[in-house]
KOLLUM-906002 format. One record per atom (N, C-alpha, C, O): residue in one letter; x, y, z. Coordinates in steps of 0.2 Angstrom, whole numbers, padded with zeros to 4 digits, always signed. Example, Ala and Ser with C-alpha at 12.3 -4.5 7.8 and 13.67 -1.06 7.14 Angstrom:
residues 2
A+0066-0028+0039A+0062-0022+0039A+0066-0016+0039A+0071-0017+0042S+0064-0011+0035S+0068-0005+0036S+0064+0000+0039S+0067+0006+0040
This chain:
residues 314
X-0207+0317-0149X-0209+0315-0155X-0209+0308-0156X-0204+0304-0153X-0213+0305-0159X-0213+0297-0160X-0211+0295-0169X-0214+0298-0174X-0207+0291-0168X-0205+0289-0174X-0205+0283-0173X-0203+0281-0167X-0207+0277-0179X-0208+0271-0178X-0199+0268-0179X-0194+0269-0183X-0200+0263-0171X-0194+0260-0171X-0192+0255-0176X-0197+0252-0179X-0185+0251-0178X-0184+0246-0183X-0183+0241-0177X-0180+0243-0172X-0186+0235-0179X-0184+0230-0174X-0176+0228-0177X-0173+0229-0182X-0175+0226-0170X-0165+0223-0174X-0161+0225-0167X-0162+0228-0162X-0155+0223-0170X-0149+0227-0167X-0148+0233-0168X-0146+0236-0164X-0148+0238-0174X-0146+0243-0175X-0153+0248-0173X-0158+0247-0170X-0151+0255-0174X-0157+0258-0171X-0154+0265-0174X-0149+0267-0173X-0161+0268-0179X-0160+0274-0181X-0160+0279-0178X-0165+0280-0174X-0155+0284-0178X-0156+0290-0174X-0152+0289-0168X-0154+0292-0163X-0146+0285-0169X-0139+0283-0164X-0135+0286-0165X-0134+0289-0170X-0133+0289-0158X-0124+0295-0158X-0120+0287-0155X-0123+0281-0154X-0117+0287-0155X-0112+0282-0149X-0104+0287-0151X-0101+0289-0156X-0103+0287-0140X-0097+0290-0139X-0090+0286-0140X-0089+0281-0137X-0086+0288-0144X-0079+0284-0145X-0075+0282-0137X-0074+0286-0132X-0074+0275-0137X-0071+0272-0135X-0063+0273-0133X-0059+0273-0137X-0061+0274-0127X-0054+0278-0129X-0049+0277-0121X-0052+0280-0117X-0045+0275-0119X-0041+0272-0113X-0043+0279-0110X-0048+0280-0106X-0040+0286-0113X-0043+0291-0109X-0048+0293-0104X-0049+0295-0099X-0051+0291-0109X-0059+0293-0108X-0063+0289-0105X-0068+0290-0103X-0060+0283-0105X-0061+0277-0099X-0058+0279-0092X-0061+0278-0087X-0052+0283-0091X-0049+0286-0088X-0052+0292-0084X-0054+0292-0078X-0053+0299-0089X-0060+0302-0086X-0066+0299-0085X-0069+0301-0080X-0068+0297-0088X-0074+0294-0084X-0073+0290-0078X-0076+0292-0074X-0069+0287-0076X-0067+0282-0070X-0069+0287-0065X-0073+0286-0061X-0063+0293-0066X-0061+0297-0061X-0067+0301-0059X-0069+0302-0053X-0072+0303-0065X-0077+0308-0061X-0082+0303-0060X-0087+0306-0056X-0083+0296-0061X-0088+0292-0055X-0087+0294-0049X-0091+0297-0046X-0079+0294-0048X-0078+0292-0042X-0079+0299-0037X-0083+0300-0032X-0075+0304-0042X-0078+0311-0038X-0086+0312-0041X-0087+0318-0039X-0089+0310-0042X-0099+0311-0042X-0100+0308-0035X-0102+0311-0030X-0098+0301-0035X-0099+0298-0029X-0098+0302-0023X-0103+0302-0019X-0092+0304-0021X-0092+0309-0016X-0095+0314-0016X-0097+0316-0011X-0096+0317-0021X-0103+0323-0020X-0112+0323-0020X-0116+0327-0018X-0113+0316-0023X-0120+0315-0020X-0120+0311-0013X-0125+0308-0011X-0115+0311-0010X-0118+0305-0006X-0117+0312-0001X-0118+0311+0005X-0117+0317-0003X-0122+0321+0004X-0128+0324+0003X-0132+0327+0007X-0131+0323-0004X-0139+0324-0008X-0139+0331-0009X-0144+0334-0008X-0133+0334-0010X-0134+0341-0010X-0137+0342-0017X-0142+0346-0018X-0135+0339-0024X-0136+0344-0030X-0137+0336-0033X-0134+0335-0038X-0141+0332-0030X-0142+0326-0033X-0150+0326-0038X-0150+0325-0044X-0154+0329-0035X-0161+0329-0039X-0162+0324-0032X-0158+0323-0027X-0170+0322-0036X-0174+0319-0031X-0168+0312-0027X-0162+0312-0027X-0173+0308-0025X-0167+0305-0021X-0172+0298-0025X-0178+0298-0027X-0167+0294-0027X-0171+0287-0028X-0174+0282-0023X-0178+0278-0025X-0174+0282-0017X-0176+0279-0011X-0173+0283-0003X-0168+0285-0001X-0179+0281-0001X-0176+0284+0006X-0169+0283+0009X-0168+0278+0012X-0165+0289+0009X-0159+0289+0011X-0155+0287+0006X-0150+0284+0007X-0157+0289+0000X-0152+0284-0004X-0154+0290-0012X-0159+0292-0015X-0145+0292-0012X-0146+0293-0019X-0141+0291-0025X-0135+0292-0025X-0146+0289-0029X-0143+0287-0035X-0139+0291-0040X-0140+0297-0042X-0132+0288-0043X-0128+0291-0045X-0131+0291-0053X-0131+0297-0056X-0133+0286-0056X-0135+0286-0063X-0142+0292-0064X-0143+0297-0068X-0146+0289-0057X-0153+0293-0059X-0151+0302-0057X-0156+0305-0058X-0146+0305-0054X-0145+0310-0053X-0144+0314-0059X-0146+0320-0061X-0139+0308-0065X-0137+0312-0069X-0142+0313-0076X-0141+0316-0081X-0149+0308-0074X-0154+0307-0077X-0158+0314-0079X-0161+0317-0084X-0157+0317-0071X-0161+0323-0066X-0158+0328-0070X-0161+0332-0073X-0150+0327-0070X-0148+0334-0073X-0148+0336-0080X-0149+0342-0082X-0148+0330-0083X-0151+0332-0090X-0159+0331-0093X-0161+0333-0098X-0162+0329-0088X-0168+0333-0091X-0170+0339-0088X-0174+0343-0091X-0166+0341-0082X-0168+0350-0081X-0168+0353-0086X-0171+0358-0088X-0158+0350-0088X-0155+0355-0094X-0160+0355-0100X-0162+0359-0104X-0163+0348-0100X-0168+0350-0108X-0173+0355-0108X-0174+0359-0112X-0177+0354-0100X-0182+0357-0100X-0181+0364-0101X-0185+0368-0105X-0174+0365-0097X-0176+0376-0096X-0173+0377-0104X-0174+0383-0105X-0170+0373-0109X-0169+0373-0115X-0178+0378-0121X-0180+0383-0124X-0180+0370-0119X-0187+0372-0121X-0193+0377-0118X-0196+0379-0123X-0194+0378-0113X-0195+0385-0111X-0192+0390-0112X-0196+0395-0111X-0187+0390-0113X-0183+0397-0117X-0187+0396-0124X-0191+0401-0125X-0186+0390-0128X-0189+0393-0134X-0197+0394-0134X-0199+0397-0138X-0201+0391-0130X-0206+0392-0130X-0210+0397-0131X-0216+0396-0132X-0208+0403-0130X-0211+0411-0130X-0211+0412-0136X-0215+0416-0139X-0206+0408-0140X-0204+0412-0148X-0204+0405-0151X-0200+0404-0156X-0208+0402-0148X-0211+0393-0153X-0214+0396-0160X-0214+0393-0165X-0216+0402-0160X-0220+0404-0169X-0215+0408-0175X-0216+0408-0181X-0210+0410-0171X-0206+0411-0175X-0199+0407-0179X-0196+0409-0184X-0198+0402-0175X-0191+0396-0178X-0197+0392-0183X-0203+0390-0182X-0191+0392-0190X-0194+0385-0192X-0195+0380-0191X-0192+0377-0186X-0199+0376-0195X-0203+0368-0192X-0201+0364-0198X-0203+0366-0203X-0197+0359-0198X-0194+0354-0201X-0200+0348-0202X-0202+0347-0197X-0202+0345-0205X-0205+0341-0209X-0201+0332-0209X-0200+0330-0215X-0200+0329-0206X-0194+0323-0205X-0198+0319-0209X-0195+0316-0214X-0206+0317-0207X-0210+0311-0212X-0215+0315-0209X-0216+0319-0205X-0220+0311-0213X-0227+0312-0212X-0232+0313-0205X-0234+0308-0202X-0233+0320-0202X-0232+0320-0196X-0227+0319-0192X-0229+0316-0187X-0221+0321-0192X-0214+0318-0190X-0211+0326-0189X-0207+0328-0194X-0212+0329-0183X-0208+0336-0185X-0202+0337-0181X-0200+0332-0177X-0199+0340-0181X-0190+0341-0178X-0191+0351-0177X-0192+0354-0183X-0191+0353-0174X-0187+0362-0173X-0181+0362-0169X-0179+0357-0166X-0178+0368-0169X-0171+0370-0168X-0175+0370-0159X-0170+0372-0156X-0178+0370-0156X-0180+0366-0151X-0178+0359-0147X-0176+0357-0142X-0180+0357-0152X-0177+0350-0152X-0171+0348-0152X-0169+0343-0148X-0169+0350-0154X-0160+0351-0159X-0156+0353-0152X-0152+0349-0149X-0159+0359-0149X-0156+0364-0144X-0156+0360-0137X-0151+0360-0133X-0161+0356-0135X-0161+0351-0128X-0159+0347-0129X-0156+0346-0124X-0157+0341-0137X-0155+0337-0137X-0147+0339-0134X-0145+0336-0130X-0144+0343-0137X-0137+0346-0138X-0135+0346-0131X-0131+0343-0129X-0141+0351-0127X-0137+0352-0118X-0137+0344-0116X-0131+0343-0115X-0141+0340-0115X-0143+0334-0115X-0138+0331-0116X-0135+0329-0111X-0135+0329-0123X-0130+0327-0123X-0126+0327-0121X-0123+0322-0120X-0121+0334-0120X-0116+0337-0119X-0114+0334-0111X-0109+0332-0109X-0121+0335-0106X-0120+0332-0100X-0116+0324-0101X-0110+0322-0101X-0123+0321-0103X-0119+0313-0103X-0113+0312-0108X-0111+0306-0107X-0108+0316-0112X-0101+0316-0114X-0100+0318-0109X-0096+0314-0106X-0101+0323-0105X-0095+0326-0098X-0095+0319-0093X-0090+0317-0090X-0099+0315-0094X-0099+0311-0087X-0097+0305-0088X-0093+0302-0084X-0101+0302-0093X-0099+0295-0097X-0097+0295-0102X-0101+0292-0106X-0091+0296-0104X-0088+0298-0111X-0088+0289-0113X-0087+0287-0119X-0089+0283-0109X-0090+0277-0117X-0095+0275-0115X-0096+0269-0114X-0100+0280-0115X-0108+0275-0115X-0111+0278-0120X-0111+0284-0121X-0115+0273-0125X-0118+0275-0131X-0124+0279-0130X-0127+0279-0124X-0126+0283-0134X-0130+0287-0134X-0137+0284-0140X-0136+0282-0146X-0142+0284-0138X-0148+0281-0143X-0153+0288-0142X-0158+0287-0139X-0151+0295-0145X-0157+0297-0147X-0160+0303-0154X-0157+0305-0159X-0165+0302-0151X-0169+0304-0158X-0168+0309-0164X-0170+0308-0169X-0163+0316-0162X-0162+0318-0167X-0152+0317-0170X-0148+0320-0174X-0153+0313-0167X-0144+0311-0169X-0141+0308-0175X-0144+0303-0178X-0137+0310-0177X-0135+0303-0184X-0135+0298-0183X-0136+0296-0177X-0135+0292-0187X-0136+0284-0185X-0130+0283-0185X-0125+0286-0187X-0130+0277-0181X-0123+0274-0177X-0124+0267-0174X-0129+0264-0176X-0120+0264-0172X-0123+0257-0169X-0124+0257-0160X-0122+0261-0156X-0126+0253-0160X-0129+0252-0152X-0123+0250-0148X-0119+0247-0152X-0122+0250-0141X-0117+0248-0138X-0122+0239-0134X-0127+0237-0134X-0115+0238-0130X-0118+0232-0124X-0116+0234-0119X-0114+0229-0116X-0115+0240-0118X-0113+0241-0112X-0121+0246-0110X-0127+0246-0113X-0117+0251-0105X-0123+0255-0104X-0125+0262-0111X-0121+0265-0114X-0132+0261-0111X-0136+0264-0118X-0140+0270-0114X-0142+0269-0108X-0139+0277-0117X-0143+0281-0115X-0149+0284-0119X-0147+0287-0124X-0157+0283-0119X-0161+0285-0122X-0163+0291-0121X-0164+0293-0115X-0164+0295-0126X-0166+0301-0126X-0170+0304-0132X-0169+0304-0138X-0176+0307-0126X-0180+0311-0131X-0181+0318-0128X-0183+0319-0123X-0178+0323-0133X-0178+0327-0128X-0182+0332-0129X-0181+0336-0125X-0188+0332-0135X-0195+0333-0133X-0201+0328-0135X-0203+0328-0141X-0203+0325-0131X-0208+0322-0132X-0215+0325-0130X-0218+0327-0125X-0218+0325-0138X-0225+0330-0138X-0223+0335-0143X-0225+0341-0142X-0219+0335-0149X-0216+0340-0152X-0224+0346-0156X-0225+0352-0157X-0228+0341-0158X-0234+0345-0163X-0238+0348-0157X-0240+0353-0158X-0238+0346-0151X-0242+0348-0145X-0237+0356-0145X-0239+0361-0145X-0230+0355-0144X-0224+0360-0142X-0227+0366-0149X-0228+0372-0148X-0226+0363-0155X-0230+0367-0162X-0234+0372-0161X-0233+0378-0164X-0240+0370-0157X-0245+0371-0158X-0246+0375-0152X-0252+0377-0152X-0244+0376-0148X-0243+0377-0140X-0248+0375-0138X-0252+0379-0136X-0249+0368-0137X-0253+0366-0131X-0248+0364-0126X-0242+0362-0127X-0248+0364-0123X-0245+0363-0116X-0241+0357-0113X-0237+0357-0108X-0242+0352-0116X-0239+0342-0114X-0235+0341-0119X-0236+0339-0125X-0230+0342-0116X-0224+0338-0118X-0220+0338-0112X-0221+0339-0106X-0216+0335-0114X-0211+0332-0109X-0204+0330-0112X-0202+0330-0118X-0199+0329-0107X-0191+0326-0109X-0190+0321-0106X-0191+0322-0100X-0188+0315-0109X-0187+0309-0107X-0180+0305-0108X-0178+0304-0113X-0177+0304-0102X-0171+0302-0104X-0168+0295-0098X-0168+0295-0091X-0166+0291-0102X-0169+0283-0098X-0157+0281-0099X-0152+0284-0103X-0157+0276-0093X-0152+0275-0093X-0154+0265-0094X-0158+0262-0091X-0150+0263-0099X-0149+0257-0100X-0144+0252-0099X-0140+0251-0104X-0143+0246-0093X-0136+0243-0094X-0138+0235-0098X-0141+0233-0103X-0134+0232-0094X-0133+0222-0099X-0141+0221-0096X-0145+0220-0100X-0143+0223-0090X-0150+0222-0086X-0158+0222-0088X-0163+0219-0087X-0154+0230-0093X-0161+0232-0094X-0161+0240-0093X-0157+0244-0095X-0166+0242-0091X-0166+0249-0089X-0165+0251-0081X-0168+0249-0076X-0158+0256-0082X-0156+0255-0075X-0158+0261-0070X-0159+0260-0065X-0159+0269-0075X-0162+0275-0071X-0166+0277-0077X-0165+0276-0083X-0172+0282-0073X-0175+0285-0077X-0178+0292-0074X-0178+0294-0068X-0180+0296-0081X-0185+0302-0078X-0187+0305-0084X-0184+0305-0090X-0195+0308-0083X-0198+0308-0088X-0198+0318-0084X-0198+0319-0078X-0198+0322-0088X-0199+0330-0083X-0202+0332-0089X-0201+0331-0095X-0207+0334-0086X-0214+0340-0087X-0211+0348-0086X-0212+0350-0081X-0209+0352-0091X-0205+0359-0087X-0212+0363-0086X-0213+0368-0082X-0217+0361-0091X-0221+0368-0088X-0226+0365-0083X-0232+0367-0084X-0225+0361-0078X-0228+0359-0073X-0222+0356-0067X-0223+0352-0062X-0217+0358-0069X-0210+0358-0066X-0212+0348-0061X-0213+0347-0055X-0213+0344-0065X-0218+0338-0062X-0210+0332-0064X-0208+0332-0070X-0207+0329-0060X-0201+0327-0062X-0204+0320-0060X-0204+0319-0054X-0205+0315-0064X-0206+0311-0064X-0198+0303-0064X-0195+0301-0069X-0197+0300-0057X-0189+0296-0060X-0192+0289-0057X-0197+0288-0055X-0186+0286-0057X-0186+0280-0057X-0179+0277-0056X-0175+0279-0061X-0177+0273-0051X-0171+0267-0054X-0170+0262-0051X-0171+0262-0045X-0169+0257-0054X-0171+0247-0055X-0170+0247-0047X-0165+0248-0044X-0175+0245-0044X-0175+0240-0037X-0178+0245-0032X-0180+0243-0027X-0177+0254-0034X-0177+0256-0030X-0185+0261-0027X-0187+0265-0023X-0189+0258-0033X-0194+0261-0030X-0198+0268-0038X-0197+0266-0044X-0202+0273-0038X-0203+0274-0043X-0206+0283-0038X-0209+0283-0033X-0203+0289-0040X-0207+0295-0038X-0208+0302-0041X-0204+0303-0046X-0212+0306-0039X-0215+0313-0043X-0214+0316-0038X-0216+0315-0033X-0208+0322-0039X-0207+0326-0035X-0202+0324-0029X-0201+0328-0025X-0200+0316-0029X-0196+0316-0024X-0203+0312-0017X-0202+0309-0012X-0208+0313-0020X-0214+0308-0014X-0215+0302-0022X-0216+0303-0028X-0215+0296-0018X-0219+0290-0021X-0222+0289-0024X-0225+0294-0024X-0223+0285-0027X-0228+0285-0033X-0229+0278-0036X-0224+0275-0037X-0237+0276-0036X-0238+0270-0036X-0245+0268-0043X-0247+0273-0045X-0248+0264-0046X-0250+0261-0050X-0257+0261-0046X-0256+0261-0040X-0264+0262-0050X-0268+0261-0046X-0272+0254-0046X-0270+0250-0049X-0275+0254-0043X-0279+0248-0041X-0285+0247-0044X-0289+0244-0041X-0287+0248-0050X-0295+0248-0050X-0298+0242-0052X-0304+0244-0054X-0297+0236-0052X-0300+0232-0050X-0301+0228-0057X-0298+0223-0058X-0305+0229-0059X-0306+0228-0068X-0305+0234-0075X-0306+0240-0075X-0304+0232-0079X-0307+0239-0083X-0312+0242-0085X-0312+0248-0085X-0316+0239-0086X-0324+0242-0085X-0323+0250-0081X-0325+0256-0083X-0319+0248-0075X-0318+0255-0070X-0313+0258-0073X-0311+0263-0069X-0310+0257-0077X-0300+0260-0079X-0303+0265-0084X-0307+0265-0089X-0298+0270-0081X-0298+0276-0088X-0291+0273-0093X-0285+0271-0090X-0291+0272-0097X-0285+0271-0103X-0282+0278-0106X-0285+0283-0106X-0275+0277-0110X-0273+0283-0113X-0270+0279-0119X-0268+0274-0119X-0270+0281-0124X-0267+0279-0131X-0264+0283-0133X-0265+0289-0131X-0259+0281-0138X-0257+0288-0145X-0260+0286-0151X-0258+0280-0152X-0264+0289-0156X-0266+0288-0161X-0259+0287-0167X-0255+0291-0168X-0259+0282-0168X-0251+0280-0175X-0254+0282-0179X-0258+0279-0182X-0249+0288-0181X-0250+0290-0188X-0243+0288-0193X-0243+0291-0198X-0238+0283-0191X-0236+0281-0194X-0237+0271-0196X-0236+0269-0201X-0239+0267-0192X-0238+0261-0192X-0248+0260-0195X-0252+0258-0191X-0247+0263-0203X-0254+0263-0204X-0255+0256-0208X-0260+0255-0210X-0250+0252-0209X-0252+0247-0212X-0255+0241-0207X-0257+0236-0208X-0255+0243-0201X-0260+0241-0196X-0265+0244-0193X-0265+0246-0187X-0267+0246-0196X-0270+0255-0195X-0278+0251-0191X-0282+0253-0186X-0277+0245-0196X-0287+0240-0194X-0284+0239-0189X-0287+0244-0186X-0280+0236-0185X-0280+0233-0178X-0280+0236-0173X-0282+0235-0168X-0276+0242-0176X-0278+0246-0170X-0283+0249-0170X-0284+0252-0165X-0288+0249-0175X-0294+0252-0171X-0298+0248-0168X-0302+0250-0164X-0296+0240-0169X-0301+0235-0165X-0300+0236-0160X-0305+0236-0156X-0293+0236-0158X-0293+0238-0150X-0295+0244-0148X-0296+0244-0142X-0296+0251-0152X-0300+0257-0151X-0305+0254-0147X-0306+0254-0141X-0310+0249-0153X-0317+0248-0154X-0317+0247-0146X-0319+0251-0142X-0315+0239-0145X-0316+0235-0137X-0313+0238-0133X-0315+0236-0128X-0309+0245-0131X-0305+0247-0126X-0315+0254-0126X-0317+0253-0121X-0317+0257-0129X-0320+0259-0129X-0326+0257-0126X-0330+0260-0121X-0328+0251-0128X-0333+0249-0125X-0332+0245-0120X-0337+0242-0117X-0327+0243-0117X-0326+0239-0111X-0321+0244-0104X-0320+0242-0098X-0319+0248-0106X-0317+0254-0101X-0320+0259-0098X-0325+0260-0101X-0319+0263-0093X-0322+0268-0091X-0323+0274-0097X-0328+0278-0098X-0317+0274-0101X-0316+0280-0105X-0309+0279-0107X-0305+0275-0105X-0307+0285-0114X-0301+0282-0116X-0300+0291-0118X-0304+0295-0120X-0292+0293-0118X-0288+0299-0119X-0284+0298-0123X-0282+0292-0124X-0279+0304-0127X-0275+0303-0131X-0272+0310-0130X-0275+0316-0131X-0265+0309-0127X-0263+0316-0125X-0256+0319-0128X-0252+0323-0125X-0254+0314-0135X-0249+0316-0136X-0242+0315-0137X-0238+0316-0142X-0241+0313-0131X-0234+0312-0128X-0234+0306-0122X-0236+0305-0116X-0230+0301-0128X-0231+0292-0123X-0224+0294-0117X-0223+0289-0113X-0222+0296-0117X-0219+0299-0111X-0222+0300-0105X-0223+0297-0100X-0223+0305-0108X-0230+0307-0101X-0236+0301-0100X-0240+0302-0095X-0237+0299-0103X-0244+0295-0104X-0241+0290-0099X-0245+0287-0094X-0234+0287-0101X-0232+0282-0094X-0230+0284-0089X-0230+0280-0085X-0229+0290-0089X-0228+0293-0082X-0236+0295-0077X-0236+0295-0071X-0240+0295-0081X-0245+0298-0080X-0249+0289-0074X-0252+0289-0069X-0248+0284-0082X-0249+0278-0078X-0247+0276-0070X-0250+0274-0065X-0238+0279-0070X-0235+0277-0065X-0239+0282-0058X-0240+0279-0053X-0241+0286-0059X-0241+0290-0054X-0250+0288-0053X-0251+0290-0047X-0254+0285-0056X-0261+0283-0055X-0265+0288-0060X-0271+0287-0060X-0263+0292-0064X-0270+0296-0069X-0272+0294-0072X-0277+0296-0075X-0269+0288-0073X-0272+0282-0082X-0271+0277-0078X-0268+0276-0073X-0273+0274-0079X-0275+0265-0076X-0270+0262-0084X-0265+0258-0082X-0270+0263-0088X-0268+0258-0094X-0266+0262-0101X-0270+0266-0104X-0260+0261-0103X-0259+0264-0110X-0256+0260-0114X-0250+0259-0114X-0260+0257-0118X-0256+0254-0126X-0256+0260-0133X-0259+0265-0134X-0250+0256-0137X-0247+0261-0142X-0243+0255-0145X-0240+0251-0141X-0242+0256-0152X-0240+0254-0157X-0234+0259-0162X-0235+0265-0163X-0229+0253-0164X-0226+0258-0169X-0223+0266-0163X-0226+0271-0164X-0219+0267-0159X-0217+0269-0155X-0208+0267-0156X-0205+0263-0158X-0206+0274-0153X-0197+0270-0155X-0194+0270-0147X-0197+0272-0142X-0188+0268-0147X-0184+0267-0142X-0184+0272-0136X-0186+0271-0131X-0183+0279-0139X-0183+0284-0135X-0191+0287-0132X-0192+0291-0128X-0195+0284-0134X-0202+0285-0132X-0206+0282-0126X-0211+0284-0123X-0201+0276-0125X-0204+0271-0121X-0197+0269-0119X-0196+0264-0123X-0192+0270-0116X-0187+0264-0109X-0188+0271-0104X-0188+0270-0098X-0188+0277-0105X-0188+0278-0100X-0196+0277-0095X-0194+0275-0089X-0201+0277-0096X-0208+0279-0096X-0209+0271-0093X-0210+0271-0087X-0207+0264-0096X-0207+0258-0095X-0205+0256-0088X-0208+0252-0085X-0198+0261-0084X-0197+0258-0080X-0201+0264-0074X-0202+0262-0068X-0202+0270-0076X-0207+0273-0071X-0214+0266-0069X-0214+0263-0064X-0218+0264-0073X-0224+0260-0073X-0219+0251-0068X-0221+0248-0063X-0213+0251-0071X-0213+0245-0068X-0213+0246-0061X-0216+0244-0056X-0208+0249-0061X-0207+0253-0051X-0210+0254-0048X-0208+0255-0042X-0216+0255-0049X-0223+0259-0046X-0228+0253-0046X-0234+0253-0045X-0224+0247-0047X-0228+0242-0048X-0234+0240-0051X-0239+0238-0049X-0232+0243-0059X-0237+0241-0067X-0235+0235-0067X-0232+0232-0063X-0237+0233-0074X-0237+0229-0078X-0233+0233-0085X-0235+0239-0086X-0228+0231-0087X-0226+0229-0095X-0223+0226-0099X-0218+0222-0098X-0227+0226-0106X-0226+0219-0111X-0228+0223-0117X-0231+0228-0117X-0226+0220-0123X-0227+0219-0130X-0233+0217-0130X-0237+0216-0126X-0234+0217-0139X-0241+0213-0139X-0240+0207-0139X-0245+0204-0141X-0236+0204-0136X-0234+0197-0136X-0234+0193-0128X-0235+0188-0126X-0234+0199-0124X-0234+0198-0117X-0226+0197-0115X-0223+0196-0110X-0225+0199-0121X-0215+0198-0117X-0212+0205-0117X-0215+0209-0120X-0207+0206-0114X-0202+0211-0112X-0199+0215-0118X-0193+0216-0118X-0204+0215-0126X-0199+0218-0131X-0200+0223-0132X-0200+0224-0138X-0202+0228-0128X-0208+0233-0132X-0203+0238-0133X-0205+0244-0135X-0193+0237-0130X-0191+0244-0132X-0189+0241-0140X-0188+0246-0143X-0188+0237-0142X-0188+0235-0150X-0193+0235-0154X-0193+0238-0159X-0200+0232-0153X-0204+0233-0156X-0208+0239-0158X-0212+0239-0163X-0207+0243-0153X-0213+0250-0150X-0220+0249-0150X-0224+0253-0151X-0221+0241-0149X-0227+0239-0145X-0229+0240-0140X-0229+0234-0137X-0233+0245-0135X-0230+0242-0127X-0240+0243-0127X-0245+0245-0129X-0238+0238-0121X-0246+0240-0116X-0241+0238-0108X-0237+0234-0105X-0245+0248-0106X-0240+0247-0100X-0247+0249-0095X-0249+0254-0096X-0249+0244-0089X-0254+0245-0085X-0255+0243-0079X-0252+0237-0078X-0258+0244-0074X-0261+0241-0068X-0260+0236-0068X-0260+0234-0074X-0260+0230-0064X-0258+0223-0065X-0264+0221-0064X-0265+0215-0066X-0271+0226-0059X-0276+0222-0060X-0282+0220-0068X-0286+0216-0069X-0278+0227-0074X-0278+0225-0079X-0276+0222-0085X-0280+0219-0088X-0272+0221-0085X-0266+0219-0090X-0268+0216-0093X-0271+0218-0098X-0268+0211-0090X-0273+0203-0094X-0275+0205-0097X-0272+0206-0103X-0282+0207-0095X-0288+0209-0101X-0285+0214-0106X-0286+0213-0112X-0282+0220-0105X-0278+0223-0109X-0275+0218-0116X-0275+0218-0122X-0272+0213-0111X-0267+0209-0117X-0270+0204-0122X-0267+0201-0126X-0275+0203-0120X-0281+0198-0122X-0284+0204-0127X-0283+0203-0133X-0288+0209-0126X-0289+0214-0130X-0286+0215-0136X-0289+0213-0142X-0280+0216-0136X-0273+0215-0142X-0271+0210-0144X-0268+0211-0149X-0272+0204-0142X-0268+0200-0145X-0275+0197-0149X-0274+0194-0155X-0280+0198-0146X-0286+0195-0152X-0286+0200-0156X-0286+0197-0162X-0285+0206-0157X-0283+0212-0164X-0280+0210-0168X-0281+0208-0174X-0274+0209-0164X-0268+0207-0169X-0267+0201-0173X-0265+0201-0178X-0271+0196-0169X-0270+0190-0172X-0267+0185-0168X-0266+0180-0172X-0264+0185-0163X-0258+0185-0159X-0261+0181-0153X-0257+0179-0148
């Protein structure tokens, strides 16, 4: 689900894990025994790079499995739970609620003092240490309505930036990860940004904002030019997948507005790794604060960001 992020230090919809020598203590200890147990790749998930697996993006893997097989259990009987109403167009079910829970419960087992940033949680403040984003259904009206795209995303963030990710598809079992320096993959094979040269030839994807409607005109200017200057343009829901989709070559290019934290860090560092482009409407690196992003091919960008900043004003 997308809900429009607040720019700032704080961020609505924050758990943060208490701080405590203990718990500093267990977590020490179970790095160290993680460590010893993926470094033979038995129960790690995909691998981050050849011969190499990653301790953070493993445990990235195991909570979106846990979301996924969550949501597929309720899937069958999506017409019978209540549907919650958050804002306009803004839905929440005991779905939502139920993946976030397994979800988090992994990341307290494993890093009890790393903050938690996700969307159905109490508000709280943010850490500067390691931040975990989570959405743990992305595509909730698509999940509503049973169409079939959604996705669970769940992004690891250190002092750096974004450190691991993975974006999981459960009803196309499609595990989409990613972590910093190491490369970007579907399924454990590579995955790479396409090439198509200009946009004239680029298919694009958007999310239609039904919230950030007091810019409601700019974004259609960019509608208007993105239509007439591209091969074609989709809307499929879920900016999750949409950047996963970029990363992996289905979309050449996706901007979107008015998006929150948990919507975009993980999806962000899939497209960087696969060798995209990502920026704001500014062209700079704020798009996990502002929920601006245009994330694309680097043979488009440009134009992409020229597109928008003539809308915006920018």
């Amino acid at each position: 689900m997308k809900r429009r992020r607040r720019s700032g230090g704080g961020s609505s919809g924050a758990r943060v894990i208490p701080l405590t020598a203990a718990r500093r203590r267990a977590a020490a200890k179970r790095r160290a025994d993680g460590a010893g147990r993926t470094s033979g790749g038995r129960d790690a998930g995909p691998a981050a790079g050849p011969g190499t697996i990653d301790f953070h993006l493993a445990a990235c893997v195991a909570c979106a499995r846990a979301g996924g097989r969550v949501l597929l259990d309720h899937w069958q009987h999506r017409g019978s739970f209540a549907v919650r109403e958050k804002g306009r167009n803004d839905f929440v079910t005991v779905a939502d609620r139920a993946a976030e829970d397994a979800i988090v419960r992994i990341v307290r087992s494993r890093f009890p003092d790393h903050a938690i940033i996700a969307e159905e949680s109490s508000p709280g403040a943010t850490s500067v240490g390691y931040r975990w984003y989570i959405d743990p259904l992305d595509g909730t009206t698509n999940y509503i309505h049973g169409y079939p795209l959604f996705g669970v995303s769940v992004g690891l963030a250190d002092a750096r930036g974004m450190r691991a990710a993975v974006v999981f598809d459960p009803v196309r079992d499609e595990m989409f990860t990613a972590a910093r320096g190491q490369g970007a993959f579907l399924n454990g094979r590579p995955m790479r940004v396409t090439r198509p040269g200009r946009l004239a030839s680029a298919l694009l994807v958007t999310g239609i904002p039904f919230r950030s409607l007091d810019r409601l005109e700019e974004y259609l200017a960019t509608f208007r030019s993105f239509i007439a200057g591209s091969a074609g343009i989709r809307r499929d829901g879920s900016a999750a997948l949409d950047l996963a989709y970029v990363a992996c070559g289905r979309y050449d290019g996706f901007w979107e507005m008015g998006l929150s934290s948990w919507d975009v860090a993980a999806g962000s560092l899939l497209v960087g790794e696969a060798g995209g482009v990502v920026t704001d409407f500014h062209g700079r690196p704020g798009y996990v604060d502002s929920g601006d992003i245009i994330a694309a091919s680097p043979d488009i960008h440009p134009a992409m960001l020229r597109i928008v900043r003539d809308a915006f004003g920018r």
